[in-house]
MDTraj code that builds the backbone (N, CA, C; nanometers):
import mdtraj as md
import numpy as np

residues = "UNK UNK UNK UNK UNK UNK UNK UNK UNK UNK UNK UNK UNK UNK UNK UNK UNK UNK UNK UNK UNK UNK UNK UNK UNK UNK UNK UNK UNK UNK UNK UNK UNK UNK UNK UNK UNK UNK UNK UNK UNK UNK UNK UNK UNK UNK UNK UNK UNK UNK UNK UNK UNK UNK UNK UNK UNK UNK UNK UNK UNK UNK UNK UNK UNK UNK UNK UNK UNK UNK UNK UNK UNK UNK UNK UNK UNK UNK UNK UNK UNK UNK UNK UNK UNK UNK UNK UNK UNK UNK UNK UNK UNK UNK UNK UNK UNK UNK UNK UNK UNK UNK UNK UNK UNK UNK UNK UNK UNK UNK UNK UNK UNK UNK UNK UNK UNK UNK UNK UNK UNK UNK UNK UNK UNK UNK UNK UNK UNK UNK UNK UNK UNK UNK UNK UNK UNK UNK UNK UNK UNK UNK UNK UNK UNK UNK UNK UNK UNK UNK UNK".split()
xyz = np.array([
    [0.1086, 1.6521, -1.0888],
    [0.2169, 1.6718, -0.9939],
    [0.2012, 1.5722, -0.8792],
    [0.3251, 1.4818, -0.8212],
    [0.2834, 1.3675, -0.7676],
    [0.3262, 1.4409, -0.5978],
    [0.2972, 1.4534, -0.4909],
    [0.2913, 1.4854, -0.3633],
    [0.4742, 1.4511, -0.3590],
    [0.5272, 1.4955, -0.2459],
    [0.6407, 1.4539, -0.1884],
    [0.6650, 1.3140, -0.1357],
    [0.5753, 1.2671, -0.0731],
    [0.5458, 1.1363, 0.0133],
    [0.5091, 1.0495, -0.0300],
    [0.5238, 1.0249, -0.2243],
    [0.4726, 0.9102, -0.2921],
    [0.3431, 0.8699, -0.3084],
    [0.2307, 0.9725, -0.2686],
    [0.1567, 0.9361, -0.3457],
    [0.0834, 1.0289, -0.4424],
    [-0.0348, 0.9274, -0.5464],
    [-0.0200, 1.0374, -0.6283],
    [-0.1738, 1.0756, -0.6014],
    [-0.2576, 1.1799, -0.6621],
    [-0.3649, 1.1716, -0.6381],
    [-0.4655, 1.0635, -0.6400],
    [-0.4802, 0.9769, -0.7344],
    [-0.5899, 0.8775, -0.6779],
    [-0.5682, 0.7958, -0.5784],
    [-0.4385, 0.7967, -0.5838],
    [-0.4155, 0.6852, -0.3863],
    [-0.4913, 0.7634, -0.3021],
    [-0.4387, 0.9449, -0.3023],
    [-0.5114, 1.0216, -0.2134],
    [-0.6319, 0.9972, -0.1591],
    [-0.6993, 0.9963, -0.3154],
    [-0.8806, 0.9748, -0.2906],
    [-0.9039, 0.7896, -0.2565],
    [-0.8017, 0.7324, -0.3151],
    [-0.8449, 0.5671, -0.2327],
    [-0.8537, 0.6007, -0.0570],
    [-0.7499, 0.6539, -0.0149],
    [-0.6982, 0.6471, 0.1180],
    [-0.8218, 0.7028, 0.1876],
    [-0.9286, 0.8304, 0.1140],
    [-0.9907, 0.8392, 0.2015],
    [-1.1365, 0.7529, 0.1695],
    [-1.1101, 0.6556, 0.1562],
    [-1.2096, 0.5638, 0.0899],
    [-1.3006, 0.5567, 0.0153],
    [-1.2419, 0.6427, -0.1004],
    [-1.3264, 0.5982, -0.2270],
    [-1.2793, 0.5442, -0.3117],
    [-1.3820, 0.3837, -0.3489],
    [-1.2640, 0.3272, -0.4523],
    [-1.3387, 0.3578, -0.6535],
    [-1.2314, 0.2542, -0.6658],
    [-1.2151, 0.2205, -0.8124],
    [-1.3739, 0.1311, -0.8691],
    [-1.4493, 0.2250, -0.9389],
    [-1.5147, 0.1098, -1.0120],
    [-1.4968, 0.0077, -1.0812],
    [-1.5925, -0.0835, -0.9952],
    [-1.5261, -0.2477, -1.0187],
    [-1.5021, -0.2936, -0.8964],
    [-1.4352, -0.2715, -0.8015],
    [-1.3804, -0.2760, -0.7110],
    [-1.4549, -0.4014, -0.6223],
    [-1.4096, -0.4828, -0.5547],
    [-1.4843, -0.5650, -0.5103],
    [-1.4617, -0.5665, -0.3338],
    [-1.6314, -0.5330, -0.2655],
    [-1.5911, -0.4607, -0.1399],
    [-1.5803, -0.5833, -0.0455],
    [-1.6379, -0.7037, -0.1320],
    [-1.6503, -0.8190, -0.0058],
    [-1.4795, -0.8894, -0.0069],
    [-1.3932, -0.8310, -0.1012],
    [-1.2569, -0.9153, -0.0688],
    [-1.2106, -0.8752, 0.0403],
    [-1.1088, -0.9522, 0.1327],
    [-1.0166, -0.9336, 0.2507],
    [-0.9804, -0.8061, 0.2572],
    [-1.0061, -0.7241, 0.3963],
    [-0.9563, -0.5598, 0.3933],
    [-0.8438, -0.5969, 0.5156],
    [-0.7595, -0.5671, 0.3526],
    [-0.5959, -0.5890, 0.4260],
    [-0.5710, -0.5080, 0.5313],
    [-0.5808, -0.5051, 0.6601],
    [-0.5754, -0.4259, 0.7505],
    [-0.5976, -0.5042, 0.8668],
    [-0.5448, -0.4417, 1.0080],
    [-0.6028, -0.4907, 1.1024],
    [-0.6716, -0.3831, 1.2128],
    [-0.6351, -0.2657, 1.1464],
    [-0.6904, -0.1437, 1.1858],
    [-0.8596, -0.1375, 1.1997],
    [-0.9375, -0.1414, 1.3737],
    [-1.0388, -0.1288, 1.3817],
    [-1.0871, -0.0160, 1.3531],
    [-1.0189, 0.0833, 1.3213],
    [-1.0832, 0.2566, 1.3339],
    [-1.0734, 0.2777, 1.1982],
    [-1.1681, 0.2425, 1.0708],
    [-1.1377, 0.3212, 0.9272],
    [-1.1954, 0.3971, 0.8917],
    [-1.2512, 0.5504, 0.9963],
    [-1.3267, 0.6151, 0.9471],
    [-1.2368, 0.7401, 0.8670],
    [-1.3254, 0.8126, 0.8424],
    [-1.2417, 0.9335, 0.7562],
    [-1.1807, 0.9778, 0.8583],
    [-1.2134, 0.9979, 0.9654],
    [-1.1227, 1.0757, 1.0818],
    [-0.9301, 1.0045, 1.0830],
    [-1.0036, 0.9025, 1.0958],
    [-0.8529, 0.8361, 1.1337],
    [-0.7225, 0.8327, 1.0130],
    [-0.8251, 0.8097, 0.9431],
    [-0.7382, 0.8456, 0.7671],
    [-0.6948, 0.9457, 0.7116],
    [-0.7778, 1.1051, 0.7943],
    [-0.7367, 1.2392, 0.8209],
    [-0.5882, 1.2730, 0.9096],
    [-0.5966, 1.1805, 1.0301],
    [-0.4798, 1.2213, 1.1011],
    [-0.3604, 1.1161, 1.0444],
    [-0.4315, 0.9528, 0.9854],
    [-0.2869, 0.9532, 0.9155],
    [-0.2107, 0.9423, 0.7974],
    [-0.2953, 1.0508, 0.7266],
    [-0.2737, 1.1513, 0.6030],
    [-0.1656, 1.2523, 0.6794],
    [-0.2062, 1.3301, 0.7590],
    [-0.1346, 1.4350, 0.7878],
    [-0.0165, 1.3998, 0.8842],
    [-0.0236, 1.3319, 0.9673],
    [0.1097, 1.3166, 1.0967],
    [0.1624, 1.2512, 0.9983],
    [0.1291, 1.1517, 0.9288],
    [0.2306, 1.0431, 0.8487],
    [0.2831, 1.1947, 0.7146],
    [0.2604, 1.2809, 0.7180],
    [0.2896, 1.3636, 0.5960],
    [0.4256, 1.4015, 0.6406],
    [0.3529, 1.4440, 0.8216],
    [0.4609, 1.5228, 0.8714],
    [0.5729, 1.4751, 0.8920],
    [0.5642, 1.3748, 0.9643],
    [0.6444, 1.2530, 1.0053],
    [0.7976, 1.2280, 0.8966],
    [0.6687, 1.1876, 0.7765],
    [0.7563, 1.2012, 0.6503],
    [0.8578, 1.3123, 0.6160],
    [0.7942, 1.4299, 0.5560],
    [0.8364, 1.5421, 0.5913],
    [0.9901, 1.5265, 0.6306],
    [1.0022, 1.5072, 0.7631],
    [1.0548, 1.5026, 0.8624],
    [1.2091, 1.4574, 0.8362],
    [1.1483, 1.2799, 0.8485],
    [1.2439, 1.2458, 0.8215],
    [1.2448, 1.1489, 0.7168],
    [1.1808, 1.1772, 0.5575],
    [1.1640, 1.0927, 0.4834],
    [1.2701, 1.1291, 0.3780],
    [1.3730, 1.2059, 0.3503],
    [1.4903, 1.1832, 0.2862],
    [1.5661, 1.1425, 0.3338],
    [1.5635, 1.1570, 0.4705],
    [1.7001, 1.0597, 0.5454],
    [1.6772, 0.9296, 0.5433],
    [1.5557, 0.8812, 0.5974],
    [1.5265, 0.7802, 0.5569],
    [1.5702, 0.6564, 0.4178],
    [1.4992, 0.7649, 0.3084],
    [1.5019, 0.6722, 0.2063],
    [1.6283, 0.6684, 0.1090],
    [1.7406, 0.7768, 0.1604],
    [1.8525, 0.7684, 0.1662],
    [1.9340, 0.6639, 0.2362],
    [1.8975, 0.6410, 0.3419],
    [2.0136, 0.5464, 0.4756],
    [1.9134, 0.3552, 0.3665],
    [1.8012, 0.3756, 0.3368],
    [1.7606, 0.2671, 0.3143],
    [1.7941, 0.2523, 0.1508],
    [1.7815, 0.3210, 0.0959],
    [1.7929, 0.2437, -0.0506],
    [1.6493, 0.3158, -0.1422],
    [1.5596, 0.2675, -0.0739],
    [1.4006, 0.2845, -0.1046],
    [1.3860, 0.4161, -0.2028],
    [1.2511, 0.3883, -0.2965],
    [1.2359, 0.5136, -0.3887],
    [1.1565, 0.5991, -0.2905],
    [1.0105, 0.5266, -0.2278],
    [0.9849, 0.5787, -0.1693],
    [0.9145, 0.5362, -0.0098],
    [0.9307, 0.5775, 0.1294],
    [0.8866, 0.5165, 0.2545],
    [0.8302, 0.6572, 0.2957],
    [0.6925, 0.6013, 0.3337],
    [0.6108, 0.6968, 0.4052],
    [0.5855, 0.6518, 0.5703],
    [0.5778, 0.6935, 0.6349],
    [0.5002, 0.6371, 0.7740],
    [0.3828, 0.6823, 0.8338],
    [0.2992, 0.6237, 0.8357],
    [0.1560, 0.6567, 0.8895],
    [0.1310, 0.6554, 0.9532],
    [0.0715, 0.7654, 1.0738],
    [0.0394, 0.7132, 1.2293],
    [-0.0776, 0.7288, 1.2604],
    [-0.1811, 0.6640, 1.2970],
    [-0.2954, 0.6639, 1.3327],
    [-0.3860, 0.6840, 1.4940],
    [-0.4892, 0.6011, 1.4946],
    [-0.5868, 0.5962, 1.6174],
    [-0.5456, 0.4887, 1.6649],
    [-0.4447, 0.4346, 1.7153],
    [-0.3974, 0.3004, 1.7909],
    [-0.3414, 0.2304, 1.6385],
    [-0.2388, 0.3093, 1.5836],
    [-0.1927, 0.2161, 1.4609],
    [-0.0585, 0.3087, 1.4071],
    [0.0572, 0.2344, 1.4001],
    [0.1713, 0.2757, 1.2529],
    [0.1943, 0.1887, 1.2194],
    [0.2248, 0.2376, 1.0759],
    [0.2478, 0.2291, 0.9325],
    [0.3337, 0.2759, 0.8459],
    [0.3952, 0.1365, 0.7924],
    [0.4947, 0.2129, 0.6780],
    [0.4569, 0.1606, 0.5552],
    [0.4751, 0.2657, 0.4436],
    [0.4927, 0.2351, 0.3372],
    [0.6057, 0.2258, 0.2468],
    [0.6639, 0.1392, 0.1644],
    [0.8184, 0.1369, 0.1367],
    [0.7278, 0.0717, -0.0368],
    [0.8157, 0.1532, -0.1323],
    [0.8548, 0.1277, -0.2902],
    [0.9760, 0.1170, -0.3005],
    [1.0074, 0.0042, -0.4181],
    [1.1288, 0.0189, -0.4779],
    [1.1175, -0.0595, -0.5930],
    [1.2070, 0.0516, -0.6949],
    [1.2278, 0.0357, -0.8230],
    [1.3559, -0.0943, -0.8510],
    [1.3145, -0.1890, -0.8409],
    [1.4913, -0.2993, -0.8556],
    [1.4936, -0.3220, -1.0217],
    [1.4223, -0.2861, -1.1151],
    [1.4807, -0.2417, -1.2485],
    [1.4058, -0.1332, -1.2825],
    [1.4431, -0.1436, -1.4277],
    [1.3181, -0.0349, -1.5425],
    [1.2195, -0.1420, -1.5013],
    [1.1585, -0.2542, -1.5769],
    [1.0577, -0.3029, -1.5573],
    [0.9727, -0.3755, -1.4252],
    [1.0548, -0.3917, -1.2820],
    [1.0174, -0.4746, -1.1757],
    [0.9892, -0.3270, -1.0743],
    [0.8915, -0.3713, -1.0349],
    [0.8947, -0.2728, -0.8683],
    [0.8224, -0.3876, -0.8037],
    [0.8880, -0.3038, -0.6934],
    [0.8209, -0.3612, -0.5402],
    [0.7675, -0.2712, -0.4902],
    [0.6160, -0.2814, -0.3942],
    [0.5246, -0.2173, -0.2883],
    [0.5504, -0.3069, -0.1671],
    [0.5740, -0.2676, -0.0216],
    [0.5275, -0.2815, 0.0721],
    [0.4620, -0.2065, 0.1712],
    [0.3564, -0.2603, 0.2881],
    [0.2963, -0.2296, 0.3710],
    [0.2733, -0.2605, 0.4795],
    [0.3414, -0.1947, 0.5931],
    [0.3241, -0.3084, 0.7501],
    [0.2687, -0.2068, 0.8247],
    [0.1747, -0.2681, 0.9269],
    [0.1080, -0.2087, 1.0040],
    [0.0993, -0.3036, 1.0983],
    [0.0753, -0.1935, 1.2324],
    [0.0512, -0.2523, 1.3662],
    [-0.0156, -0.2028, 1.4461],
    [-0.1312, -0.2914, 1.4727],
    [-0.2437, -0.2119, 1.5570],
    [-0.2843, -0.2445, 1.6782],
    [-0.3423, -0.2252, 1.7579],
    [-0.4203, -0.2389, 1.8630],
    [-0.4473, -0.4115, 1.8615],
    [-0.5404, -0.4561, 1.7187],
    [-0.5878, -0.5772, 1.7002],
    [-0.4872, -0.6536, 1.6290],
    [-0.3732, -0.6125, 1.6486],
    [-0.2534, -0.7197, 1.5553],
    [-0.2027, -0.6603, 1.4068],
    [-0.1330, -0.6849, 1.3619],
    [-0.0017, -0.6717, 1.2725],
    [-0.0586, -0.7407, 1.1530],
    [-0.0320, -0.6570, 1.0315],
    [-0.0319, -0.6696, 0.8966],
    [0.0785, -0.6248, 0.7956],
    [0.1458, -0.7354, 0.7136],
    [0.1935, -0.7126, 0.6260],
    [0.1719, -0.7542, 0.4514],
    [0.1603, -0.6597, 0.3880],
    [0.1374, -0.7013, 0.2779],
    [0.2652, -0.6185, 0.1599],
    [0.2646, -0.7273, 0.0696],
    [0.3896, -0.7080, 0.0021],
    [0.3413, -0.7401, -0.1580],
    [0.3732, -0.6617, -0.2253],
    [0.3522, -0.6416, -0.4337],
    [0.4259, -0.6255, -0.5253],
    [0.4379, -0.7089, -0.5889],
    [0.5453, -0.6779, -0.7143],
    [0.5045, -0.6614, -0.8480],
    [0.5546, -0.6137, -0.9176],
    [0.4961, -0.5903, -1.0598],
    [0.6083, -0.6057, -1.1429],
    [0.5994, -0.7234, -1.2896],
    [0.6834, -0.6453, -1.3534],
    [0.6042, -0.6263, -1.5134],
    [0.6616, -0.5164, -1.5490],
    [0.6020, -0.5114, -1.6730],
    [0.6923, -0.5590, -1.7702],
    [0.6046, -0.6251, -1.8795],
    [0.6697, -0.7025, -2.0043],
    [0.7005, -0.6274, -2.1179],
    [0.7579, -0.6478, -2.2001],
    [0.7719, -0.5745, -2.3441],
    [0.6041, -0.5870, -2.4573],
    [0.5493, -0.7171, -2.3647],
    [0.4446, -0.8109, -2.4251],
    [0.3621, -0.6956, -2.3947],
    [0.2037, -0.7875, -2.4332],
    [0.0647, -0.7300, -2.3423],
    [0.0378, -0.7262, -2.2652],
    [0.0861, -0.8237, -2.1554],
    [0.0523, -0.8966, -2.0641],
    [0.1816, -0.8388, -1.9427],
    [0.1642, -0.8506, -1.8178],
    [0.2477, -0.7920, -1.6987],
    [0.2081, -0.9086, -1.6207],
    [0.2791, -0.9089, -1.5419],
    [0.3055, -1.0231, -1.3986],
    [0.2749, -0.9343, -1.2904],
    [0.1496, -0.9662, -1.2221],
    [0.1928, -0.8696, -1.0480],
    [0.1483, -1.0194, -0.9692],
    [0.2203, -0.9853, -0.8394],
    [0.1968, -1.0962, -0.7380],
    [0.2290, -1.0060, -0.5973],
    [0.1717, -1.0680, -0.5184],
    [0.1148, -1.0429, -0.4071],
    [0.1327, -1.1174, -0.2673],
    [0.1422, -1.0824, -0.1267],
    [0.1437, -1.1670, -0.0405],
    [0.0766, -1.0785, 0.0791],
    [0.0288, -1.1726, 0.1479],
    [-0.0888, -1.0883, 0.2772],
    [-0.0865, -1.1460, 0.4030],
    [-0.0389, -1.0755, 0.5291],
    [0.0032, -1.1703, 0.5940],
    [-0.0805, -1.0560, 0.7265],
    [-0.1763, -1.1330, 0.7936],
    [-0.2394, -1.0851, 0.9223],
    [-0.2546, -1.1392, 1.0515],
    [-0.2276, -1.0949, 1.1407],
    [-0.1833, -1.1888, 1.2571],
    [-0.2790, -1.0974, 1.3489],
    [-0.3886, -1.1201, 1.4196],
    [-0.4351, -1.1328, 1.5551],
    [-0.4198, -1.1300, 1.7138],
    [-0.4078, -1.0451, 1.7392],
    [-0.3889, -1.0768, 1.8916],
    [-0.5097, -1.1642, 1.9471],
    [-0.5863, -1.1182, 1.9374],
    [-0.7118, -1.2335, 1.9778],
    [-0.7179, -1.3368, 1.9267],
    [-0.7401, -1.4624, 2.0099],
    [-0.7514, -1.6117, 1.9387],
    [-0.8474, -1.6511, 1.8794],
    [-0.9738, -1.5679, 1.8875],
    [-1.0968, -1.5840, 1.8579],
    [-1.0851, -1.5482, 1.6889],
    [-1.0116, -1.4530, 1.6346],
    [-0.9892, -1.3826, 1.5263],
    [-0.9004, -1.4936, 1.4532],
    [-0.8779, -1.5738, 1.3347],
    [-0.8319, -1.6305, 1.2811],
    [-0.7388, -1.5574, 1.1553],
    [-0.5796, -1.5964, 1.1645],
    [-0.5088, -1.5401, 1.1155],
    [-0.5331, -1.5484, 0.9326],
    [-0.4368, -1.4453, 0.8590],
    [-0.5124, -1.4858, 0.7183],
    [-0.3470, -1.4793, 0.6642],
    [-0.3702, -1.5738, 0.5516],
    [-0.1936, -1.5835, 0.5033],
    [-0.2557, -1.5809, 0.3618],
    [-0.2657, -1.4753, 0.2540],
    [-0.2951, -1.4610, 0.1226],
    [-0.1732, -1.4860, 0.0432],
    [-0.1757, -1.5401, -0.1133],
    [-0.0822, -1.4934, -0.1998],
    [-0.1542, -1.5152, -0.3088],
    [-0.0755, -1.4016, -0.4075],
    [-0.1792, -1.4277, -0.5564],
    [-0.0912, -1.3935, -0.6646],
    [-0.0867, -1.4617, -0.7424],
    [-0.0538, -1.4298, -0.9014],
    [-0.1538, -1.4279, -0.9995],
    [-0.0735, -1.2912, -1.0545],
    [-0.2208, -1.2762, -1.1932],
    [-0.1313, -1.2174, -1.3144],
    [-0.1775, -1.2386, -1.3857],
    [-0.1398, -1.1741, -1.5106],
    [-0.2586, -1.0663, -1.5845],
    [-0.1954, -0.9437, -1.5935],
    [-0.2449, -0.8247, -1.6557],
    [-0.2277, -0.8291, -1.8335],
    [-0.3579, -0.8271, -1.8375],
    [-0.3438, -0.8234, -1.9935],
    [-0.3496, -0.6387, -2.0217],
    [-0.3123, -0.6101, -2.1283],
    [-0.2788, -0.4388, -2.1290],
    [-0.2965, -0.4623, -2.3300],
    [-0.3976, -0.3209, -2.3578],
    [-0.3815, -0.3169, -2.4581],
    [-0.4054, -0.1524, -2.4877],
    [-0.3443, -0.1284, -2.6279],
    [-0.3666, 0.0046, -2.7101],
    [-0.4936, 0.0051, -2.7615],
    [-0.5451, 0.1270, -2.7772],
    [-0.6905, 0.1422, -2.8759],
    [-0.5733, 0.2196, -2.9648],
    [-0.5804, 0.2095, -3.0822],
    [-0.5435, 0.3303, -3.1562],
    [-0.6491, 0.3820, -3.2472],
    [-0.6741, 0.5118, -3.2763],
    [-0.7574, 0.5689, -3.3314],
    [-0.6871, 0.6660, -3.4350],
    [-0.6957, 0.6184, -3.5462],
    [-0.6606, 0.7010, -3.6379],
    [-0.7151, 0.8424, -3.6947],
])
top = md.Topology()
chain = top.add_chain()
for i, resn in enumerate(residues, 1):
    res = top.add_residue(resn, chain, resSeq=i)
    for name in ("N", "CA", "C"):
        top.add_atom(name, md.element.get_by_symbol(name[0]), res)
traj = md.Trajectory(xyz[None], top)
């Protein structure tokens, strides 16, 4: 059963930071949020629930969107916005704004009839401090996907 607010359980358990084996901890943590303890990820689990709650059918009604969450934190909001633009293409976005500067990151996926899927990516972090050097990511990859069948 997937929550009201788009996500489903393992985002749940990502969000409060546990990841995926495999996972690689030294890549870029898309964020500019100084506070990532469980606390802060507690209150914006819940205000962003409420928030949602709130006003997240009007929302994603007046917008189009499958699904927009908003997250509010320890010196930080956040939105989250999906959308389905076919059967096979979606879009993820994520903007945040913190204390230490503004992050947006943006994902697309589409899946093929093939083995193989297209996702791509863009990462965009901006600094208020000059000392902090801005980061401008993009990535394309191709997902290879296969069946086991077991007879």
């Amino acid at each position: 059963m997937e929550p009201r607010v788009g996500r489903n359980p393992e985002q749940l358990r990502r969000s409060l930071g546990d990841q995926n084996i495999g996972t690689d901890p030294t890549r870029i943590d898309p964020t500019t949020n100084p506070s990532q303890g469980i606390a802060d990820q507690i209150v914006k689990d819940l205000a962003g629930d409420w928030v949602s709650d709130l006003l997240g059918s009007s929302l994603t009604k007046l917008t189009g969107l499958d699904v927009l969450r908003i997250e509010i934190g320890f010196g930080s909001i956040g939105f989250h916005a999906e959308k389905k633009i076919t059967e096979n293409l979606k879009a993820f976005g994520d903007a945040e704004q913190t204390i230490r500067g503004a992050t947006i990151k943006l994902r697309a996926e589409l899946r093929t009839p093939f083995v193989v899927n297209l996702q791509g990516g863009y990462l965009n972090q901006n600094y208020y401090d000059p000392a902090e050097q801005d980061i401008v990511d993009y990535d394309v990859k191709l997902v290879y996907r296969y069946r086991l069948f077991i007879p």
